[in-house]
C-alpha positions in Angstrom: 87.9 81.2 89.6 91.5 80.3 89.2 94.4 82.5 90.6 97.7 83.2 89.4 100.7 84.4 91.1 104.5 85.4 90.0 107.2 86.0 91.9 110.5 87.3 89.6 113.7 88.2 90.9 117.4 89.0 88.5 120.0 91.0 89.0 122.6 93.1 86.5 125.6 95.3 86.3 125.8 98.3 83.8 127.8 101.2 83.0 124.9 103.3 83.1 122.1 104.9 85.6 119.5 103.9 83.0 120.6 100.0 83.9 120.8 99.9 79.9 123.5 97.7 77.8 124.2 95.7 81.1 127.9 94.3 81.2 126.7 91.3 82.8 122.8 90.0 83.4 121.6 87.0 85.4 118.8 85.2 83.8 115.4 85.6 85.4 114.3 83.4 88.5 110.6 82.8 88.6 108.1 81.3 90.7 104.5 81.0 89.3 101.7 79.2 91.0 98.6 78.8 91.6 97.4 80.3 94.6 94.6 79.7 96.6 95.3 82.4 99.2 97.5 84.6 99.6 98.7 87.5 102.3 99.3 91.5 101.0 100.5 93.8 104.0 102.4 96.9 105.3 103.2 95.9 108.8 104.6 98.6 111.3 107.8 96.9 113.2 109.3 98.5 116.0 112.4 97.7 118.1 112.5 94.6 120.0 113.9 91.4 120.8 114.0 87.4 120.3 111.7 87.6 123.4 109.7 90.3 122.9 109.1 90.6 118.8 106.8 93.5 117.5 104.8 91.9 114.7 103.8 88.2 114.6 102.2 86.1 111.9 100.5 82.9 112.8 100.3 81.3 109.2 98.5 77.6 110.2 95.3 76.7 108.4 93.3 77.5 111.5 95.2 81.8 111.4 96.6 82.8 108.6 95.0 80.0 106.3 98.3 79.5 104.3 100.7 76.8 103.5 103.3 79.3 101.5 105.3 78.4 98.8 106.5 82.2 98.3 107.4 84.7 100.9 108.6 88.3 100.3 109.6 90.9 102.9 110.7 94.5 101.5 112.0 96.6 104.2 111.0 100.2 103.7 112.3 101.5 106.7 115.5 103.5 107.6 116.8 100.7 110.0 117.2 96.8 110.4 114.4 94.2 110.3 114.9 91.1 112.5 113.0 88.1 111.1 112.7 85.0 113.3 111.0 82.1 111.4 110.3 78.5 112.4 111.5 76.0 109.1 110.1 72.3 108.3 113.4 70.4 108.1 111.9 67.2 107.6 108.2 64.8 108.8 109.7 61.9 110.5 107.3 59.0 109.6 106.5 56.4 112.6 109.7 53.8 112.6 109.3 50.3 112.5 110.5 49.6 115.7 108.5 51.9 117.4 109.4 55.4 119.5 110.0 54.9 123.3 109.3 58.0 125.6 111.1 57.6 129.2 112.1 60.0 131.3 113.9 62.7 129.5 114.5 61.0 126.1 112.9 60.1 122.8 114.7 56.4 120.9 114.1 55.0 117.6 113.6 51.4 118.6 114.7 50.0 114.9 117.6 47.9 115.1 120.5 50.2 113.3 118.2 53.5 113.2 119.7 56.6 112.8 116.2 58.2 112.9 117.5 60.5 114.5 120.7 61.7 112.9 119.6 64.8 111.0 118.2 67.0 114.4 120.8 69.7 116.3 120.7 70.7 119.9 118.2 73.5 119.8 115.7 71.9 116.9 112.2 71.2 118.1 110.8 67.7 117.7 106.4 67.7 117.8 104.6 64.9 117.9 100.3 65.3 117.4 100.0 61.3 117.2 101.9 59.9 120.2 99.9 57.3 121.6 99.8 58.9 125.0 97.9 62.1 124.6 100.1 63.4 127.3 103.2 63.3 124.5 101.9 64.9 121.8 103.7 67.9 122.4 106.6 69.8 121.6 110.6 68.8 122.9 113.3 71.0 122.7 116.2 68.9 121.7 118.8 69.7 124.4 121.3 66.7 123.8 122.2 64.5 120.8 125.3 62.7 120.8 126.6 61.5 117.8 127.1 58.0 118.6 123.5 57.4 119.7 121.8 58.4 116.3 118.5 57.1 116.8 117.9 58.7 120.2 117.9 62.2 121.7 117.6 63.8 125.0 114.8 66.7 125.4 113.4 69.6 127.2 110.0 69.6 128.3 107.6 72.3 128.5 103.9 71.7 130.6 102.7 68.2 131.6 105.6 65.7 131.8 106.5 63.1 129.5 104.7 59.5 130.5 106.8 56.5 129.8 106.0 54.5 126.9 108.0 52.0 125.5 107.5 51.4 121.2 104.8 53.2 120.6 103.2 51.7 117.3 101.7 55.6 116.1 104.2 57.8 117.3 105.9 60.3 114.5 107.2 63.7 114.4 108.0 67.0 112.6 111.5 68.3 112.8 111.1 72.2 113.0 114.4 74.5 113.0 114.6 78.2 114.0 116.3 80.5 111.5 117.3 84.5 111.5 117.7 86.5 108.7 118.4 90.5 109.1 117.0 92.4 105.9 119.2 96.3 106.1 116.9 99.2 105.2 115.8 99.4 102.1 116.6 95.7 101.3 114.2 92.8 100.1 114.5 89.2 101.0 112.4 86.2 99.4 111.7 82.8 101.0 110.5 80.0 99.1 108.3 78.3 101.8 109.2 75.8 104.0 108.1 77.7 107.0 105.8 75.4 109.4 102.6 75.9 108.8 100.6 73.5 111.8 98.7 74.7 114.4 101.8 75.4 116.7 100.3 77.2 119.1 97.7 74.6 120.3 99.6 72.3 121.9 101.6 72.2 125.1 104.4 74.1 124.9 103.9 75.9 122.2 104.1 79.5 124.1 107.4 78.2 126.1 109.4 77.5 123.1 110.9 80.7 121.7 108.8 82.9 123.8 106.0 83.2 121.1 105.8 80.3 118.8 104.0 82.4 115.8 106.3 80.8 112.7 107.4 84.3 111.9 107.9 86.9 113.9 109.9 90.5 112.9 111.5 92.8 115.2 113.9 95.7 114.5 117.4 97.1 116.0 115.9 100.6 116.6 113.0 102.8 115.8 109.7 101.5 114.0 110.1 100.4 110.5 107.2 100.1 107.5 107.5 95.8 106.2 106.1 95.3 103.1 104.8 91.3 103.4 103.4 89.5 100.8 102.7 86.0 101.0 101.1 83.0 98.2 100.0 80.1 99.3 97.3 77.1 99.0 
């Protein structure tokens, strides 16, 4: 049986309560798929923190069982939602030259790479394919200076890093953490892009961000009624 999902969103200004004979209208932003699973709940989120968040939703294939392409969050309660979420910025296929792990950094071997050049101090860099099994983990980027594009300087959580120099299989993903604050009685929509891998079955995974769930909500004060409704395939 096939699915089919909609997600429409438009705005307008009017001179009356009924919304009629709007003065000005935006024209209606859709997003239809076809969804193979999707997520429909009423989640109860209580005061916390970046440390200590009060709802958490693990969406990998192996939780969750979603890759979304359409995420919406209506906050129904009388006070702030917090919502922490972990993007995909970009899948950083193996260079040619081969990665290097030693010490406390990650290089692009590639003569004239700028592999690198896109990630901020405070991304996350994970690797399942390293050729060490000890490196397939997760590195907070701590230091990237701009004249060294193809290399950065990391963080390490667990087991440490074992030196390796051009390894032939090595790629990564390139997550970023965002925040977004929804007000009471507020709606915000996200069009995917939130990891969606196994995060928390690698090393590290717990240490980064105090729980690595891709989103997690927390509000100011008081417990607050999150409407969450998820596609995905």
């Amino acid at each position: 049986m096939s699915y089919f999902a909609k997600t429409s969103i438009s705005a307008l200004v009017s001179g009356f309560a009924s919304y009629e004979s709007p003065l000005v209208k935006s024209t209606t932003a859709e997003h239809t798929s076809n969804p193979v699973s999707w997520f429909h709940h009423l989640a109860s989120v209580g005061a916390g923190s970046h440390s200590a968040p009060t709802y958490v939703l693990d969406i990998s294939s192996s939780h969750l069982n979603l890759s979304p392409d359409s995420i919406l969050l209506n906050n129904k309660g009388s006070d702030a939602v917090i919502v922490e979420m972990w993007n995909l910025v970009a899948e950083l296929a193996h260079p040619s030259g081969g990665i290097t792990f030693s010490s406390d950094r990650i290089k692009d071997e590639t003569s004239g790479s700028a592999y690198f050049e896109n990630v901020r101090v405070g991304d996350v860099l994970f690797s399942e394919n390293a050729g060490n099994a000890t490196n397939r983990k997760f590195y907070l980027v701590a230091e990237h200076p701009t004249e060294y594009p193809a290399q950065v300087k990391v963080s390490l959580y667990g087991t440490s890093m074992v030196s390796q120099t051009a390894d032939d299989t090595a790629s990564f993903l390139h997550l970023t953490r965002n925040v977004l604050t929804i007000p009471s009685g507020k709606f915000a929509h996200i069009p995917g892009g939130v990891a969606d891998v196994d995060l928390q079955a690698y090393t590290g995974a717990s240490a980064i961000g105090a729980q690595f769930n891709e989103l997690k909500f927390y509000s100011k004060s008081g417990t607050n009624q999150l409407e969450i409704f998820i596609t995905g395939t």
